[in-house]
C-alpha positions in Angstrom: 29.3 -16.4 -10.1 29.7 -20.3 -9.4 30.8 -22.7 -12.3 28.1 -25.4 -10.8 29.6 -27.9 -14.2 31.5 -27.0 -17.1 28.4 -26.5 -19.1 26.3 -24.6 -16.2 26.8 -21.4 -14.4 25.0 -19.4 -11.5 25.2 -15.9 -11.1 24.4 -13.7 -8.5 24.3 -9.5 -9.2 23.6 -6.9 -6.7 23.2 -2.9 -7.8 22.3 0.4 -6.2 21.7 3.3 -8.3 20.1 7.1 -7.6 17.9 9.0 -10.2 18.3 12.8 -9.5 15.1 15.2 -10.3 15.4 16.8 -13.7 15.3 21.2 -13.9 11.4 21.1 -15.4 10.7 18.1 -12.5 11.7 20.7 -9.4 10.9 23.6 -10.7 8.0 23.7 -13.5 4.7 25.2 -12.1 1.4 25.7 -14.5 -2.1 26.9 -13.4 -5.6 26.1 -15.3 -9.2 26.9 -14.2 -9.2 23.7 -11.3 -5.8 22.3 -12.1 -2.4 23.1 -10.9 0.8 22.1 -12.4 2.7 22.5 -9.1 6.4 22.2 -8.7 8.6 20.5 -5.8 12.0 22.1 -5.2 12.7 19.2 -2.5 12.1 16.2 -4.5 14.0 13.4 -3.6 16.8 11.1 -5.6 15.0 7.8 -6.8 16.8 5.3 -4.5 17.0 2.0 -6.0 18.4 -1.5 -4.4 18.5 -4.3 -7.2 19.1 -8.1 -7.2 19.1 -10.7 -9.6 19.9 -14.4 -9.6 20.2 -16.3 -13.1 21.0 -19.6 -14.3 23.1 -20.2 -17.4 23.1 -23.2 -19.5 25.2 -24.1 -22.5 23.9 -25.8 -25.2 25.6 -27.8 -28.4 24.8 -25.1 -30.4 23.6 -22.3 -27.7 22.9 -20.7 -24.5 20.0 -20.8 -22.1 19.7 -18.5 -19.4 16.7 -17.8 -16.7 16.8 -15.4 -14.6 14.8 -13.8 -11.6 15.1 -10.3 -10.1 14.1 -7.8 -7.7 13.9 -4.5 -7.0 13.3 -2.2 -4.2 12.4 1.6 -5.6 12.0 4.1 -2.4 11.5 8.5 -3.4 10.1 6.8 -7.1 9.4 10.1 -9.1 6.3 10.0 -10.6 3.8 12.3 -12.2 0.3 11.9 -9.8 -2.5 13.6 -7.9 -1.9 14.9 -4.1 -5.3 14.1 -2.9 -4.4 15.4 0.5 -4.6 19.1 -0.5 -7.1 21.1 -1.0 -11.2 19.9 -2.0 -11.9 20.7 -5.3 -8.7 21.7 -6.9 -6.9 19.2 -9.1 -2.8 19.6 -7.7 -0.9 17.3 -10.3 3.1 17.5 -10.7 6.2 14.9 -10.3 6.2 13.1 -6.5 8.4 11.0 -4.6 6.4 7.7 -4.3 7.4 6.3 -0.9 8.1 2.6 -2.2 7.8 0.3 -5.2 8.6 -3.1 -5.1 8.9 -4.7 -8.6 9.7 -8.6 -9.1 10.3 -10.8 -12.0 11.8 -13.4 -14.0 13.0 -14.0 -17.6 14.1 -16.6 -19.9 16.1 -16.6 -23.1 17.4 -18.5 -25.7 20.2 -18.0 -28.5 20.7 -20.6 -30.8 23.1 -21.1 -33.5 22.0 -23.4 -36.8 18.6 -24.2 -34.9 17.2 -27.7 -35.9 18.6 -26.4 -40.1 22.2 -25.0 -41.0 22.3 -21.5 -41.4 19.1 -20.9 -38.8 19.5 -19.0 -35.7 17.4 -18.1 -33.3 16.8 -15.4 -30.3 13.6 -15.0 -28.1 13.0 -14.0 -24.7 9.8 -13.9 -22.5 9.6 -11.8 -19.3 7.2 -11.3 -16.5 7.2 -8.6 -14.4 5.0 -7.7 -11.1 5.3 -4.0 -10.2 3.9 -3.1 -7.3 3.7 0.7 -5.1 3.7 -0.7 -1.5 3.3 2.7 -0.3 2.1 6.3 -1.0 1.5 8.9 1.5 0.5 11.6 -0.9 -2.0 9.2 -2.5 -2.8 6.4 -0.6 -5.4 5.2 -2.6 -2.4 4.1 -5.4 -1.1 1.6 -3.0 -1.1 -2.3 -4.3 -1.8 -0.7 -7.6 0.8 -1.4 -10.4 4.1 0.8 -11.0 3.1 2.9 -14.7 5.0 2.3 -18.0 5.9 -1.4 -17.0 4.1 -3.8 -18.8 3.5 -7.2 -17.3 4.8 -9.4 -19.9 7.0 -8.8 -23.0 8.2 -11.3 -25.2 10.5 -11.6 -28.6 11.7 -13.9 -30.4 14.3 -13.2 -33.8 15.0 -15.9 -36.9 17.7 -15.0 -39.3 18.0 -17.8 -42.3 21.6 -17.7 -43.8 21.2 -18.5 -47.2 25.1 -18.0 -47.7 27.7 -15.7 -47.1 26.0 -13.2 -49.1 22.3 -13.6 -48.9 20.1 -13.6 -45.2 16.6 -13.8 -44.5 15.0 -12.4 -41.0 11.3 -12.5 -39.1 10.8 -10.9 -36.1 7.5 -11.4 -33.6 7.8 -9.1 -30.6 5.1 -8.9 -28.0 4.4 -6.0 -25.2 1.4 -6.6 -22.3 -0.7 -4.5 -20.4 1.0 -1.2 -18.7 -0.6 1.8 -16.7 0.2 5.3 -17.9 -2.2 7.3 -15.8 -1.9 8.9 -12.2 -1.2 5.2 -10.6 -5.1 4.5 -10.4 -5.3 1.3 -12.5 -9.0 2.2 -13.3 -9.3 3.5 -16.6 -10.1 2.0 -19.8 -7.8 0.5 -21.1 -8.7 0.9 -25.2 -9.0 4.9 -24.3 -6.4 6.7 -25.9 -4.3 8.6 -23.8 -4.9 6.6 -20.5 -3.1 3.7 -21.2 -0.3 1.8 -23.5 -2.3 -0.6 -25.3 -1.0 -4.3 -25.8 0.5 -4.6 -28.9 2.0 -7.8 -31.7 4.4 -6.6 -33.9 6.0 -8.5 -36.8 8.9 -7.6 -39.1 10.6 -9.3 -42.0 14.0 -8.5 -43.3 16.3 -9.2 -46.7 20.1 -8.6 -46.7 21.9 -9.0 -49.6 25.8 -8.1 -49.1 26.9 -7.2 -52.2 30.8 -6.8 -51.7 32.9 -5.9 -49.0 31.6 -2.3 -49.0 28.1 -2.6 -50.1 24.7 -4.2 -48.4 21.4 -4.0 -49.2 18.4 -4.5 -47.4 15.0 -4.1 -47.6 
């Protein structure tokens, strides 16, 4: 990290980390009229190289920080089809994807007594472009998106202080578009089952602390 001026700060973070195949990943095997639920004793640890560079700014009555990252994802396991196997016969189970490159960045924001006493304020919005660079098994998935990640997520938190006692809260939080089946990108996305849909949620919140030992919310 660099102290660029006392009220800015860059920081640099570098991380490797290994994700070991589970029992049921290695070793589960189930077979159905032209489907096989086949199991891989030599799976391969994910391998994972990480990086991220961020930029953090304080504020009179906050902190802002952006940030952009990058990771490189080699052995990825990953429920798909082998379509190198045999014509006509469906042979699903967990894989070692060769590589998956994912890239991003993020803002946030944490406010204290935002623009009223007694307001403060958290939100965040990320973006996130997953990509599998390379699949022997299935090359058909390569330059189609990593599943489970959606491409943009944002949130953002208000909590009113009325006084010591008495707090008021609204949430917004916001997940986009993410893949769930077999890498293919293809499917429709309002069919259940094939993907996670996009979704707004909102929640409100009332805390009342009655005394040292009791709260109540609803």
């Amino acid at each position: 990290s660099f102290q660029a001026r006392s009220d800015w700060m860059l920081r640099g973070s570098y991380g490797r980390a290994y994700r070991y195949p589970t029992v049921a990943e290695m070793f589960q095997t189930i077979s159905l009229p032209g489907n096989v639920r086949a199991n891989d004793p030599n799976l391969k640890p994910e391998n994972v190289h990480a990086l991220e560079l961020s930029s953090e700014k304080l504020l009179a009555n906050g902190v802002w920080r952006t940030s952009i990252f990058f990771e490189d994802k080699q052995d990825a396991l990953i429920s798909q089809t082998d379509t190198t196997t045999i014509p006509g016969v469906t042979i699903s189970s967990i894989q070692n994807v060769d590589k998956i490159r994912s890239t991003g960045i993020e803002t946030s924001l944490q406010m204290e007594d935002a623009f009223v006493h007694g307001l403060d304020l958290t939100g965040s919005l990320t973006y996130v472009d997953s990509e599998i660079i390379k699949n022997d098994k299935n090359p058909t998935t390569e330059g189609k998106e990593q599943p489970r990640i959606p491409d943009w997520r944002a949130t953002l938190v208000g909590v009113y202080h009325v006084n010591d006692k008495l707090s008021f809260s609204l949430a917004g939080r916001y997940s986009g578009k993410q893949e769930v089946n077999l890498l293919y990108n293809t499917v429709d996305p309002n069919k259940f089952g094939t993907t996670v849909s996009k979704y707004t949620v909102f929640d409100a919140k009332l805390l009342y602390k009655a005394s040292a030992r009791w709260t109540a919310a609803i």
